[in-house]
N, C-alpha and C positions, 0 to 999 in steps of 0.2 A: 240844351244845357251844356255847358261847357265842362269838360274833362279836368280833373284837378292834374295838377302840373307835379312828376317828376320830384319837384323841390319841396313842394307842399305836402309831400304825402312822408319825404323822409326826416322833415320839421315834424313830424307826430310822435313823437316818442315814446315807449310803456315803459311801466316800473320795471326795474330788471328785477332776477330770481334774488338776488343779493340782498336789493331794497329792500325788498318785501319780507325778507328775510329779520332785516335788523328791527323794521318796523313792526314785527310781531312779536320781536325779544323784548321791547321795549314797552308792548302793551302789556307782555307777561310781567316784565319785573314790578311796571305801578300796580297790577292786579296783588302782587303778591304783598306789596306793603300795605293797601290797602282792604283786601277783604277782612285781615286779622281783626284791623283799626273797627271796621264797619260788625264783624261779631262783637268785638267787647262791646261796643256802644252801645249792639242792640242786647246784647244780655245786661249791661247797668241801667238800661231802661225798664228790661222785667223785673230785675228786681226790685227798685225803686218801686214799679206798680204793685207788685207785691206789698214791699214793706208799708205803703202809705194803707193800704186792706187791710194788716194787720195792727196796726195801730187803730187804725180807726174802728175794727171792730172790737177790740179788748177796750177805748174809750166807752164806746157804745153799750158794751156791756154792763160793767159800772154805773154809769147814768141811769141805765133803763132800771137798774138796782134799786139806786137811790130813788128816784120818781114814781116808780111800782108799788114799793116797799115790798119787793120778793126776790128772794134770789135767784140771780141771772145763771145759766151754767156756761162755759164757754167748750165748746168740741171740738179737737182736734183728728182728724179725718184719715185714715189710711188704706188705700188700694191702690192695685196694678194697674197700669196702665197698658194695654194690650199693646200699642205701638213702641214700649220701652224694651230693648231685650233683656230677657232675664228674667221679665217678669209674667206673672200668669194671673190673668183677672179671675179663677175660680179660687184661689190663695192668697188673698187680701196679704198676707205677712213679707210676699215676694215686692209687694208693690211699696211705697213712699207715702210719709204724710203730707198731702198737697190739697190740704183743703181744712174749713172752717167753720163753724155752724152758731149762732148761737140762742140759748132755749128759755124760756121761762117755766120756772119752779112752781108749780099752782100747790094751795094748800096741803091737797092729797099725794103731794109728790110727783106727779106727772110730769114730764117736761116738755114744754108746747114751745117748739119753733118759733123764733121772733123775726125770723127772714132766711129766704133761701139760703143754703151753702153757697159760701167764698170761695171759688177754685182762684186755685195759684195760677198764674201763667206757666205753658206745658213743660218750659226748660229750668222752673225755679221748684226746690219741695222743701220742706222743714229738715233740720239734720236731726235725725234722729242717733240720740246716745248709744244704741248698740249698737250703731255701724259710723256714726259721724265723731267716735273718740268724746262722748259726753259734752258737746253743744246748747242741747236745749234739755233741762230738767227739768220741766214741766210734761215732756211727755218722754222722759227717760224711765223706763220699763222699772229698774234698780229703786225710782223714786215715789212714780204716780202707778206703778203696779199694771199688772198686763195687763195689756190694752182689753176692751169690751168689745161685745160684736150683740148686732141689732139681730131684736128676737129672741136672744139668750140671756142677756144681760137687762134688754130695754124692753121690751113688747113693742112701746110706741115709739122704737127708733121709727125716721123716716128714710124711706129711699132715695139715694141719691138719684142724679139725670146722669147721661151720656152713658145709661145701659149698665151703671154700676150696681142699682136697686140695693139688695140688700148683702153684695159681696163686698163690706169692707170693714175696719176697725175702725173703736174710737178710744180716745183720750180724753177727761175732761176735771177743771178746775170750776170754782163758783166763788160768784161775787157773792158778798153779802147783803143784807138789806141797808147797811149803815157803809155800804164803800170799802169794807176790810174781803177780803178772801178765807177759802176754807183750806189754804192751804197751809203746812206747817210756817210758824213764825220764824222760827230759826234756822230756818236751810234760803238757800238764795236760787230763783226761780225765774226762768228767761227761756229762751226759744230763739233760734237762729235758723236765717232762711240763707239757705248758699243756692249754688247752682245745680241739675242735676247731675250732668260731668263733674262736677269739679273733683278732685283729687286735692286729701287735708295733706300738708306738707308733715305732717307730725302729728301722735295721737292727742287730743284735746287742743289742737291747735286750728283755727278756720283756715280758709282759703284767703286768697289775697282780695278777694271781692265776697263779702259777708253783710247780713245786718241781724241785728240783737235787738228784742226789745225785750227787757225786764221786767218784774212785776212784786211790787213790793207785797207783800203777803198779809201785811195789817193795812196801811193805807189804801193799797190798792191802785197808786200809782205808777205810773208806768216810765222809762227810761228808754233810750236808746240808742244803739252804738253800730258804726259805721265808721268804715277806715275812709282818710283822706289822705290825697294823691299829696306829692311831696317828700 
C-alpha cells in the first residue's frame, strides 16, 4: 500500500478552536429564539385542548338535561398536584381546579356519574377567584360558596384516578330539565382557563393567553371568549 504523500496529509484540514467556536454561538442564538416560539405553541395548543373539553362538556350537560328530563350537575374539581411546588396532595385547598365531572340528578337526589372526570392538560387549571383576581364565578368561593369535599358533603362522591381518591374539592352548578340553570339569574357566570405559570398583569385582569366560556343562567347557553393575535 502506498504511503500518503506529505502534500496530502497537510490538504486535510480541521475546524479550528475559533470555528467551532462561532458555530456553537450561533447554534445558541437560533435555540434561543426558537425554544420561547416552540413553548408558546405548545402551551396554545393545551389550552385549546382544554377549552374544546370544556365546551363540550357544559354542551353535553344541557342535552343530557333536556333528553333525560333530569337535572344534569356539572363539577368542578380541586386538588394538588404532588409534582406542583407549593402544593400538598393531603390539602386539596393548596392544589388548583383542573378537572371536570359530570352527574346525573336521579329522583332521590343521588348524583350518578355520566362519564369519567375531564382532566385538564398538566400546564392548564381553572383560575380560581380567590387567587386569579375574580375570573371565573361559577366556582368563585364569594359566589357559589365553599367548595364541598366527598364524604362530607356527598357520601356518593366518586374517587378520582392518579392516586387522588377521595383528597380533593368540589364546585358545582345544574342544568335544568327545561335547558335553564340553578344558578342565580341576575349575576353573570363564566369560568376561565389560563395557564399554570401564568402571572395576571393586574387584579381581575387575564393573562395575554386566556379562554372564557360563559354560561347564561336561564337559557343555558353558553359563549366564548378568547383573545386574538393582532
Amino acid at each position: 500500500m502506498k504511503a500518503p504523500s506529505s502534500i496530502t496529509i497537510k490538504n486535510r484540514r480541521a475546524f479550528s478552536l475559533i470555528e467551532l467556536i462561532v458555530v456553537i454561538a450561533i447554534i445558541v442564538l437560533i435555540a434561543g429564539f426558537t425554544v420561547p416560539a416552540a413553548t408558546t405553541i405548545l402551551r396554545g395548543s393545551a389550552l385549546s385542548q382544554a377549552s374544546n373539553t370544556i365546551v363540550g362538556q357544559i354542551s353535553l350537560a344541557r342535552q343530557q338535561a333536556l333528553t333525560k328530563n333530569r337535572a344534569v350537575e356539572v363539577r368542578f374539581y380541586r386538588f394538588a398536584d404532588p409534582e406542583t411546588p407549593g402544593e400538598d396532595v393531603s390539602n386539596p385547598s393548596s392544589g388548583k381546579f383542573r378537572a371536570l365531572q359530570l352527574f346525573e340528578v336521579l329522583e332521590n337526589g343521588v348524583a350518578v356519574p355520566l362519564d369519567k372526570p375531564q382532566m385538564l392538560p398538566n400546564n392548564v387549571v381553572f383560575a380560581y377567584a380567590e387567587e386569579e383576581g375574580g375570573l371565573s364565578s361559577i366556582i368563585d368561593k364569594a359566589k357559589a360558596g365553599t367548595p364541598k369535599r366527598p364524604g362530607t358533603d356527598d357520601r356518593a362522591a366518586p374517587r378520582l384516578p392518579r392516586g387522588i381518591d377521595y383528597k380533593y374539592e368540589f364546585v358545582s352548578f345544574r342544568f335544568l330539565q327545561d335547558g335553564s340553570t340553578d344558578l342565580t339569574p341576575t349575576d353573570t357566570w363564566y369560568v376561565t382557563l389560563i395557564g399554570l405559570t401564568d402571572k395576571l398583569p393586574a387584579p381581575n385582569r387575564p393573562p395575554a393567553n386566556f379562554f372564557t366560556v360563559q354560561v347564561d343562567p336561564v337559557s343555558g347557553s353558553t359563549r366564548t371568549f378568547r383573545p386574538t393575535a393582532g
